[in-house]
C-alpha positions, 0 to 999 in steps of 0.5 A: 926712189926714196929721193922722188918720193921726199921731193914730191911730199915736200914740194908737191904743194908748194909748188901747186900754190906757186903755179895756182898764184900765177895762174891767177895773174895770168887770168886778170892779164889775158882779160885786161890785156896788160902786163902790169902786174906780172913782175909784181905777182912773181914777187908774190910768187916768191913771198907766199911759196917761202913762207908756205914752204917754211910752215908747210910740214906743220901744216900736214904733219897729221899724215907726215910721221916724219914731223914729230916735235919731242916725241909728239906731232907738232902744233901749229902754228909752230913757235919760232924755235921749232924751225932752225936757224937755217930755215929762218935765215934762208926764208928771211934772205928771200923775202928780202931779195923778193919784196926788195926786187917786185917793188922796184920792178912794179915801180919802174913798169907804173911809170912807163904806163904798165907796158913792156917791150917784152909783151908786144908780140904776147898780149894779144894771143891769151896762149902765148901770153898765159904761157909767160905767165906759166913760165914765170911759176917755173921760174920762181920753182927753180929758182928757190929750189934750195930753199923750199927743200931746206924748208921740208927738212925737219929742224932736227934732222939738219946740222947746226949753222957753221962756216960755209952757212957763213960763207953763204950768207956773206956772199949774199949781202955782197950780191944783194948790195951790188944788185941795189947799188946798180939798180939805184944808180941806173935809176938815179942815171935815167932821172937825172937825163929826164932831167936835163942834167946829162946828155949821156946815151948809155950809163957807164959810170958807177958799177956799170963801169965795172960790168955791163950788167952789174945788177944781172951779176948781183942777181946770180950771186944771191940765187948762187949764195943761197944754195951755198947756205942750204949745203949742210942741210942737204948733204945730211937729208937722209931719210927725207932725200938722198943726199947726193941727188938733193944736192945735183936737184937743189943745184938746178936753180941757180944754174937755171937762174944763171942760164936764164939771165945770162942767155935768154931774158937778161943780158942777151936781150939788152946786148942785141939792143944796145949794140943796134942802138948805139953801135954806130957810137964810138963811146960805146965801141970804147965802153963794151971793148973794156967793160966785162959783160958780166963778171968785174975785173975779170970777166970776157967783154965779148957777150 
């Protein structure tokens, strides 16, 4: 009990916003019929929630007594030495992550003129379509469920950083530079055929002669590098979680994250078409037989 009544004080209201964000995406859709702008507002999404998340217990903190600073009710806005290191570093690593992927993702949909394969079945029923939107705030919930619960930690009440927040942080430059390499390559990849330069059916150069999805794999090891950072802080949450739920709840995102990527939008979704575009080319016979679908050097190339 203790546990759902610190989960719903502290992520009740960024929730709200995150699901009223896209609301107002779904809105401007359903109307104009377009998916344009749906990657974009899910960055958004993830920008306005990790920042609200960070000020959020200042913001309430004249009915949260949990919120004391030295002994007084904080004032806000806070000065950046109210929040601890934490907190900054996994609201910065997000912001990154979240204004780096929207603009490439809002970049690429401009110039395939606003459309995506993945709305052809969508945007004519509002239904269907506002429900894209709706799981579109789901997602961005789960996915930064770490965070936003780190975020609801007061800054005195956490640990200070040690050699897993180091961990984490370093395995996420990792993921984050495989998932910018791969993206750039790919987009230099599909430039350069555009160009004339190649001829090439399917890019296997690069990374992408390591994994199959590269940037898909970079994707999960941020989500997953985040929750290792946000460890310390939720193992010592009592009284404002339960610890051992915390961390099974905070788990939920990138296990989520990864699920959603590996089985239902990602990689599933691009294996079923490019194995009926080209499975009658040998080249990609030989390429998928040893490429890893997802993991390098190790990983299965059976998808």
């Amino acid at each position: 009990m203790v546990f759902l009544a610190g989960l719903r004080t502290a992520l009740g209201p960024t929730i709200g916003l995150i699901f009223g964000v896209q609301a107002i995406g779904a809105t401007h859709a359903i109307i104009t019929k377009s998916e344009k702008y749906y990657d974009l507002f899910g960055s958004l999404g993830f920008l306005t929630a990790s920042v609200y998340s960070l000020y959020a217990p200042f913001m309430h903190s004249k009915s949260n007594t949990a919120i004391l600073t030295k002994g007084s009710l904080a004032a806000f806005p806070p000065p950046i030495s109210a929040f601890h290191p934490r907190q900054l570093l996994m609201t910065s690593l997000t912001v990154i992550w979240a204004a780096r992927l929207g603009s490439f993702l809002f970049n690429r949909i401009r110039k395939s003129d606003g459309k995506d394969s993945r709305f052809d079945d969508l945007r004519e029923n509002p239904i269907k379509f506002g429900g894209a939107w709706m799981a579109q705030a789901t997602w961005i919930t789960l996915t930064a469920l770490p965070l936003y619960m780190v975020n609801s930690i007061p800054a005195a009440a956490q640990p200070a950083l040690g050699a897993r927040d180091a961990i984490g942080l370093g395995l996420w430059l990792a993921a984050f530079l495989m998932e910018v390499v791969a993206d750039n390559q790919k987009s230099k990849w599909r430039k350069e055929k555009n160009e004339g330069k190649h001829q090439e059916a399917f890019i296997s150069s690069g990374l992408w002669s390591l994994s199959r999805h590269p940037n898909m794999f970079g994707e999960i090891g941020i989500h997953a590098s985040e929750y290792v950072i946000a460890i310390n802080a939720l193992a010592r949450a009592a009284p404002f979680f339960s610890p051992g739920p915390a961390l099974a709840a905070a788990a939920c995102g990138p296990i989520a994250e990864a699920l959603l990527i590996r089985y239902v939008s990602g990689v599933s979704m691009q294996e079923e078409a490019n194995e009926k575009k080209f499975k009658d080319d040998p080249r990609w016979k030989e390429y998928t037989s040893r490429t890893p679908v997802m993991i390098p050097f190790v990983g299965t190339t059976k998808c």
